[in-house]
N, C-alpha and C positions, 0 to 999 in steps of 0.2 A: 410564423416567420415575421421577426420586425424588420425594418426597416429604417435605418437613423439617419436623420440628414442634419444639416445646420452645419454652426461652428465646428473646427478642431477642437475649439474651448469650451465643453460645455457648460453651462451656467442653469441653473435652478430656477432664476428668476428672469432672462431674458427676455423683452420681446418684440428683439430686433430695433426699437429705435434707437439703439446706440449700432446696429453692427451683430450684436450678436445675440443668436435665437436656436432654438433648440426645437424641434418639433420631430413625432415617429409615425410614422405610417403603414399601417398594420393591411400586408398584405396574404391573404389568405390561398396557399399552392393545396391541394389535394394532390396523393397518388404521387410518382417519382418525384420530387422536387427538386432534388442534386443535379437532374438535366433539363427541369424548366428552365425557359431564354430568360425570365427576371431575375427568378436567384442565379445564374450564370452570371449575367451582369453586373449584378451584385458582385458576387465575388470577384469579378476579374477588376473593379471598382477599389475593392477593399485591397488587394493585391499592390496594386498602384500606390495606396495611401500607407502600408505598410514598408515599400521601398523607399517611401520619401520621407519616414519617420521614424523616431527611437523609442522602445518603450519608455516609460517614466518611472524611474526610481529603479527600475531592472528586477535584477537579483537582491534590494535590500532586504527582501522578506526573509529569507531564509540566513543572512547572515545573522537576526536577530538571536542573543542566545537566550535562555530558557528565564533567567531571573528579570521581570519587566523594569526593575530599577536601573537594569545596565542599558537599556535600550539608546540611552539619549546619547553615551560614548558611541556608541558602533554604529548609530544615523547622524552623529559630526563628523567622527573619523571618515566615513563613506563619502558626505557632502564635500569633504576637504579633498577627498586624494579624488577628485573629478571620478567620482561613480568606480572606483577600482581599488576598495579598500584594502590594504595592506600590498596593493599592486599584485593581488592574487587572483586572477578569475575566476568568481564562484563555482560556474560550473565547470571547469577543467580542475578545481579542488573535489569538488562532488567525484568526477569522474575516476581522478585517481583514487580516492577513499573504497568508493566501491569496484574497479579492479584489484586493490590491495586484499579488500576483503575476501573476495572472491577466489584468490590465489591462494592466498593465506588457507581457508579451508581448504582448498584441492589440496594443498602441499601434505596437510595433516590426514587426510583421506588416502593420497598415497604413500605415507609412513615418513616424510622427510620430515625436519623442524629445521631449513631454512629457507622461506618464501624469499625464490629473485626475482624483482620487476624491473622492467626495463622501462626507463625514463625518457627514451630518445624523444618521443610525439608530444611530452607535456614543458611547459616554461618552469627556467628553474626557479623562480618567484612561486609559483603554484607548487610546486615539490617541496620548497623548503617550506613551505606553509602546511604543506601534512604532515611534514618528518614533526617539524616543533610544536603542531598543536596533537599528534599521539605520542611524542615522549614524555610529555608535563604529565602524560598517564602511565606513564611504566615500558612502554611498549618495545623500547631497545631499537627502534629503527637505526640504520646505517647509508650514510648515502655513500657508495662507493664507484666512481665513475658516473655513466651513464646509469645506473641501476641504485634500487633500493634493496639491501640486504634484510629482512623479516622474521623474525621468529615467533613460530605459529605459537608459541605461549602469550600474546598480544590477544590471541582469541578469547580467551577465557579471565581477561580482567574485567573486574567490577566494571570499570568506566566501557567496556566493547557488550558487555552485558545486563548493564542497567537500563530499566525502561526497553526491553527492547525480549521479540521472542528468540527461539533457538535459532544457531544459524542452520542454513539451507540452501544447498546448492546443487545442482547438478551436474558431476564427473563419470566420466563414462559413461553416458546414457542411461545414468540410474542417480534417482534423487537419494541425497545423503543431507543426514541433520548432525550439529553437536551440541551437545548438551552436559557441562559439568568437566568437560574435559575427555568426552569419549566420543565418535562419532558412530552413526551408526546409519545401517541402509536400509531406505525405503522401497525398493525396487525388487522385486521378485527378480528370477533370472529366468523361467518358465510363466506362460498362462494355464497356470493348474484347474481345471473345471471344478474337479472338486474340492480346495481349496478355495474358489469363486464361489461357487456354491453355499459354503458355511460361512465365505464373509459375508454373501448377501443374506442370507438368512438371521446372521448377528444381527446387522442393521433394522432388519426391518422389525424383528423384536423391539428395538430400543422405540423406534416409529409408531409402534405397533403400542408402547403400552401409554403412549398419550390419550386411548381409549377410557381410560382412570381418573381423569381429569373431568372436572365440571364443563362441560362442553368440548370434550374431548372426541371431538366428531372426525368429518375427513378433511373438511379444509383445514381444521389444526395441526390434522398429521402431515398434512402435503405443504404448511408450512414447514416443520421441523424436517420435511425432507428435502426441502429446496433451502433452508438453512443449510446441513450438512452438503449439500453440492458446493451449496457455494464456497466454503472451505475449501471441500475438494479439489475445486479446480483455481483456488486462489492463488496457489504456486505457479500456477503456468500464464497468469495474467499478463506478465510481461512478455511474456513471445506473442502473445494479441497483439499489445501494445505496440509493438517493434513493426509486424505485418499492418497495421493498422495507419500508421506513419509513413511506412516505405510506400502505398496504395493510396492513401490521402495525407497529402501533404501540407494540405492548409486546415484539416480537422484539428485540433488541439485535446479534445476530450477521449479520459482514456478509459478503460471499463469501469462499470460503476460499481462504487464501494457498495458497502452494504450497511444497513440498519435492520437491526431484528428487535420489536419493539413489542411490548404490551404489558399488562398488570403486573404488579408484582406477586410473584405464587405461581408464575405459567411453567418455571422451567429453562428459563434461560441460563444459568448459569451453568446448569446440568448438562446444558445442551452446549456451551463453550467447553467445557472439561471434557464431553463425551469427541467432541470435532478434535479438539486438541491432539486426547488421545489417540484417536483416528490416523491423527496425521504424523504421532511420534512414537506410538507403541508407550506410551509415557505418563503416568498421569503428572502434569504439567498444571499449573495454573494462568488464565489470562491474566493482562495488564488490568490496570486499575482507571477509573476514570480520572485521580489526581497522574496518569502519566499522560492523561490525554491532552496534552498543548501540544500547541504550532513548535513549538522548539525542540520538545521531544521527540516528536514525530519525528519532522524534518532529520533530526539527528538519528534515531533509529534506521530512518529510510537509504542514508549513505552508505548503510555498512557492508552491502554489494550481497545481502541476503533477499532469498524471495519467498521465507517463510513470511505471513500475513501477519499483519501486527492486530490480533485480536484482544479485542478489550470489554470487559464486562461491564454493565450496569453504569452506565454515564449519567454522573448527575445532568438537571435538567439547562444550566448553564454552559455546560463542556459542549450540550447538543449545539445551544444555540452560538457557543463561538466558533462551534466547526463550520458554519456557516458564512463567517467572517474569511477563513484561510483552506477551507476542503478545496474550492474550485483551484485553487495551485495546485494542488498534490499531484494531481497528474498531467494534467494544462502546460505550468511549469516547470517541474520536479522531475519529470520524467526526461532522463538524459537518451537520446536516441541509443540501440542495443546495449542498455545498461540493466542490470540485473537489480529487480523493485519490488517490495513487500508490497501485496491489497491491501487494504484499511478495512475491515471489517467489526463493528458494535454492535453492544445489545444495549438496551434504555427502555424506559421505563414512558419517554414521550416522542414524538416523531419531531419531524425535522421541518422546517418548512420549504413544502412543495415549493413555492412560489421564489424562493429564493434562489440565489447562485448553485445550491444542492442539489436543487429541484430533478435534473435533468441527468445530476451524475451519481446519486443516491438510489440502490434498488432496496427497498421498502418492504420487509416480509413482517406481515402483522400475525402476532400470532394472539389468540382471545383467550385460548383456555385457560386453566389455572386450578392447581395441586392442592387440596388438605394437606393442611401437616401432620399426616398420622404415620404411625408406625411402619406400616404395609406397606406404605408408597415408598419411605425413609429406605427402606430392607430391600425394594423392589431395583429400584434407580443404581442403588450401592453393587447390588448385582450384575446388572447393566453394564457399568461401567467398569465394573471389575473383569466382563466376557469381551467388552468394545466389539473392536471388526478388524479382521484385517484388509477390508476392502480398498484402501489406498494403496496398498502394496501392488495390486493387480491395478487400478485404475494409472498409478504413475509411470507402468509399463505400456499401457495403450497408449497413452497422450504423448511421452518419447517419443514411439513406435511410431505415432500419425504426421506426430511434429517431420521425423525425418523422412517422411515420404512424400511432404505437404510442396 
């Protein structure tokens, strides 16, 4: 637990004989610290200095778009219209993107093709700022009155589907994906034992044959099984998130992403494809490390999906600039009960602890690593061809818990 005192202004080089000085004071809490009287203090301290302050620059990070040459129009444009660029608030744009999206699949889920939202709560500066940046993409929006007219063929353009995985959402109390133009349900309607049964016995095979592997021990396999949970339950991150906020109000950090890391030859990609599957009955492939930027992201993340934007094999720079923009993804990004993909990777090198990541990054190392022979080629192919349908039944519990929670 630090501790920062000095200036509002921090300064690298101060000290103090002009005024301003910087100094941190490392105080060590054991055991509850959330109800120790210092860090109370502290916080009820930081509270104060919060009410009397504006963040700096706000939202310009995510208005950034993807190509770094345009950056310098959209950080004048912003400096110019006093922090409110195009007089659209970022986040009541965020918000209605992912309502729209969100509707958009319901509509399609229950058989309609035209999504109506109602505009009444958002500024119409902010709405005409959605309607004109998804029509330059095809999208046929309509504003008609208070309301936005939709149709759910906006789902399935390049521009709602590049960079970006299946949508996913939950209607009816049962998680639904689409993909390609079809949707489809992940949700059992029954807890079948036996059915449970043979998905869990799928999985643990797949688990199971990391025994083949040079060092294919048990903390290899208990990594690749705390892989596949984490998937699991990456859809439902954001109802954490949301209870998380309503119960701590000043915490900002929201579940922690994931990095699944080690040699090359361990299995990781196998292990994206086999979670994929998992989680769409589908063999799907991950994103790519060239989709891994801040703009992408951010852009994929609006689309009111809470499928996990999983990405395979990240070169070793993509690691190091998520460590420039990760701490926003959730800090920031996250619009209170707004519907958000996890962030979950595989790479080849870890991340630094030490860094802004440090704390919101969970870290499954895994050592082993495959021959490239024929048996394992035959073995893995099989595998993924049987999956599991062990999501189907885990997305009926965690409904089921959520609405009795």
């Amino acid at each position: 637990f630090k501790d920062v005192n000095g200036s509002a202004n921090p300064t690298m080089k101060g000290s103090g004989g002009k005024g301003q000085s910087n100094r941190i004071t490392v105080v060590k809490i054991k055991g509850d610290y959330e109800n120790d009287d210092y860090y109370l203090e502290c916080m009820k301290q930081w509270d104060w200095y919060e009410k009397k302050t504006v963040p700096f620059l706000s939202s310009l990070l995510e208005l950034l778009p993807e190509p770094e040459e345009e950056w310098k129009n959209v950080v004048v444009r912003w400096l110019e219209s006093d922090s409110d660029a195009d007089l659209a608030d970022t986040v009541e744009v965020r918000k209605i993107q992912q309502e729209l999206g969100k509707g958009l699949h319901e509509t399609s889920v229950q058989g309609n093709t035209i999504y109506q939202m109602s505009t009444d709560n958002y500024s119409s500066s902010s709405v005409d700022k959605v309607v004109e940046q998804l029509n330059k993409h095809g999208f046929g929006l309509e504003q008609v009155g208070n309301s936005i007219h939709a149709p759910i063929s906006g789902l399935d353009l390049d521009a709602y589907t590049k960079s970006s995985m299946p949508m996913m959402t939950i209607v009816d109390d049962k998680v639904w994906i689409r993909v390609a133009g079809r949707n489809y349900c992940r949700t059992v309607d029954d807890l079948d034992q036996a059915g449970i049964d043979e998905a869990l016995n799928s999985l643990e095979q797949y688990i199971a044959s990391v025994s083949k592997a040079h060092r294919g021990d048990r903390r290899a396999k208990m990594a690749l099984a705390e892989y596949l949970l984490t998937v699991m339950t990456a859809p439902f991150d954001h109802l954490y998130m949301a209870e998380r906020r309503r119960k701590f109000t000043r915490l900002r950090e929201g579940p922690r992403m994931t990095s699944y890391y080690g040699t090359a030859g361990n299995g990781k990609t196998y292990a994206c494809r086999y979670a994929l599957k998992m989680l769409t009955g589908l063999d799907i492939e991950a994103l790519t490390s060239g989709d891994f930027t801040q703009a992408a992201v951010l852009t994929a993340a609006r689309k009111g999906s809470i499928f996990p934007l999983v990405f395979d094999d990240l070169q070793k720079d993509r690691v190091r600039e998520w460590g420039t923009w990760g701490k926003f993804y959730w800090d920031d990004g996250f619009v209170d009960r707004s519907l958000y993909p996890q962030l979950i990777i595989t790479a080849n090198d870890r991340i630094d602890s030490g860094g802004p990541l440090g704390r919101r990054v969970r870290e499954i190392a895994m050592h082993a690593t495959f021959s490239a022979s024929e048996e394992n080629s035959v073995l893995v192919e099989e595998l993924l061809q049987a999956n599991t349908n062990i999501f189907l039944y885990f997305s009926k519990l965690m409904i089921e818990r959520w609405a009795q929670a």
